[in-house]
C-alpha positions in Angstrom: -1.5 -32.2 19.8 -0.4 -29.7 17.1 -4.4 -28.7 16.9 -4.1 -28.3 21.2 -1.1 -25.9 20.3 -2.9 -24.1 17.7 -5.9 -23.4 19.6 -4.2 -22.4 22.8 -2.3 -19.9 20.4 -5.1 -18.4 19.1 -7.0 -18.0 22.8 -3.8 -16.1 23.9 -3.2 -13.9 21.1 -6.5 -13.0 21.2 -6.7 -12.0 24.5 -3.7 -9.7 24.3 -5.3 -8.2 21.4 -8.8 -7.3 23.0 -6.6 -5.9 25.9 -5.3 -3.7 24.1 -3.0 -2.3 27.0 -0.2 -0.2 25.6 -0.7 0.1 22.1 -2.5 3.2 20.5 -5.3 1.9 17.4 -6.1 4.6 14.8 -8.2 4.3 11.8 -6.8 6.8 9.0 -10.3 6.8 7.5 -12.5 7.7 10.5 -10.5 9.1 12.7 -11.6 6.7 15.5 -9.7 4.5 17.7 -8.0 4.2 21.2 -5.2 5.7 23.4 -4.2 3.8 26.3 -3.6 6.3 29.3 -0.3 4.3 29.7 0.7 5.8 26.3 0.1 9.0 27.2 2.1 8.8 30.6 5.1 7.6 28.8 4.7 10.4 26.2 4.4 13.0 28.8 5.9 11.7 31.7 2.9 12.0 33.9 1.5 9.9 36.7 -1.9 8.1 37.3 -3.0 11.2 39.2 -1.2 14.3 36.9 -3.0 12.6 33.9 -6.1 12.0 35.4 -6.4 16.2 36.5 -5.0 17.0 32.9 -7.3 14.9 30.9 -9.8 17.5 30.2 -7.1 19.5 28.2 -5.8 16.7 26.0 -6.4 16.8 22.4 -5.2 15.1 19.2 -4.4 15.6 16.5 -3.4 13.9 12.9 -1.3 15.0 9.9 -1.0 13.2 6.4 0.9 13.5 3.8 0.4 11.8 0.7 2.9 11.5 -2.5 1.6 11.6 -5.8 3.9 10.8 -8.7 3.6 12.8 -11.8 4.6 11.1 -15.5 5.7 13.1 -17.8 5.0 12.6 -21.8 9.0 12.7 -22.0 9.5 9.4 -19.5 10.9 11.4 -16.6 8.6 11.4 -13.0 8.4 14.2 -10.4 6.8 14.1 -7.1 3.8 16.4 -5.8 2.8 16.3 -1.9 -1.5 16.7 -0.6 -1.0 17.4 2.8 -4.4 17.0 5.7 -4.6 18.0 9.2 -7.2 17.8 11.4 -7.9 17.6 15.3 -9.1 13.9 16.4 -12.3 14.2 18.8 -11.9 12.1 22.2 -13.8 10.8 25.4 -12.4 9.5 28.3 -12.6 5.5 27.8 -13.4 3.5 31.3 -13.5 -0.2 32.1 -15.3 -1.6 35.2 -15.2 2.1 36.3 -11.6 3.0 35.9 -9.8 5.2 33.6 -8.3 2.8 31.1 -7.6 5.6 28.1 -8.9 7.8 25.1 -11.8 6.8 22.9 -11.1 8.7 19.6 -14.7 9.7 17.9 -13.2 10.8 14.8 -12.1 13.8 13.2 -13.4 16.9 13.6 -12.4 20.9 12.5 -10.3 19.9 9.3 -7.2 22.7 9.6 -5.9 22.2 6.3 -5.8 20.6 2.7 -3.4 21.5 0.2 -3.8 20.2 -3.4 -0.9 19.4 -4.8 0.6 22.0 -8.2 -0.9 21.4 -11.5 0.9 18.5 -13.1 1.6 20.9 -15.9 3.8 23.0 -13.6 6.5 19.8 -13.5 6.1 19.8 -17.6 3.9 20.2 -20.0 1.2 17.8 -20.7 2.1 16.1 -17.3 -0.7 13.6 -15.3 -0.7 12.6 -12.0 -0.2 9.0 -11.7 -0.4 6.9 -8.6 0.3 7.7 -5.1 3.1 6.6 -3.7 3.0 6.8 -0.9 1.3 8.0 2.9 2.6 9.0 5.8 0.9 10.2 8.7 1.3 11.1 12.1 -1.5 11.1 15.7 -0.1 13.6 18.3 -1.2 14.1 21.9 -1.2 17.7 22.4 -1.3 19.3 26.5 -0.5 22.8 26.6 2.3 23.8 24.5 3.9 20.0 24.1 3.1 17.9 21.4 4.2 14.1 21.1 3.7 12.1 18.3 2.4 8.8 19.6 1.2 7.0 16.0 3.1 7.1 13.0 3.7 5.4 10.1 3.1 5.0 6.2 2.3 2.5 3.5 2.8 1.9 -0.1 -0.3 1.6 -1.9 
């Protein structure tokens, strides 16, 4: 019985995960993933119809920021920031001929990298140690709004 349960369990979660309706997927690496049009209709408080007109002029775009620790021959740490932005390229996604969401293709026109100070600027004879930690953001952008609609960090 408990094997019935377990393999019930496992067809329904993974049906609601290849569904996929509702929740944005972003890969930090590529830059690739999916938007649900529902997200963005919450974000900008659009219907079916306003988002399907507007689509062509959404974009996205993603922001990281990344802390670095720097250890000092005296014992004492100080923190340095890298910080990346870049626009996310899209397509409109479609299922059985219906506009389902965003396809992100990855990123594209990086806007800006910032290395972080020298670690001798925090003391002398300073190194860079780990990071730790990165945070990053994925915005819709139509006209002059911007919402974030993925966001989070990790601890490496």
């Amino acid at each position: 019985m408990s094997k019935l349960l377990a393999v019930l369990s496992l067809l329904v979660l993974s049906s609601l995960s290849l569904q996929g309706d509702g929740v944005a997927q972003f890969d930090v690496v590529t830059g690739e993933g999916f938007v649900p049009k529902s997200v963005i209709q919450e974000a900008f408080l659009l219907s079916n119809g306003q988002l399907k007109k507007m689509s062509d002029s959404l974009t996205f775009a993603f922001a990281e920021r990344d802390t670095l620790v720097v250890n000092c021959p005296t014992g004492a740490t100080f923190e340095a920031f890298i910080e990346f932005g870049s626009n996310v390229g899209s397509t409109l996604a479609t299922s059985k001929g219906q506009f389902v969401g965003f396809n992100l293709t990855g990123f594209v026109d990086p806007k800006w990298v910032k290395d972080p100070p020298p670690a001798s600027s925090f003391c002398p004879g300073g190194t860079f140690g780990q990071i730790a930690e990165r945070r990053f953001t994925l915005s819709a952008v139509l006209g002059d709004a911007s919402m974030v609609i993925l966001g989070g960090g990790v601890t490496p």
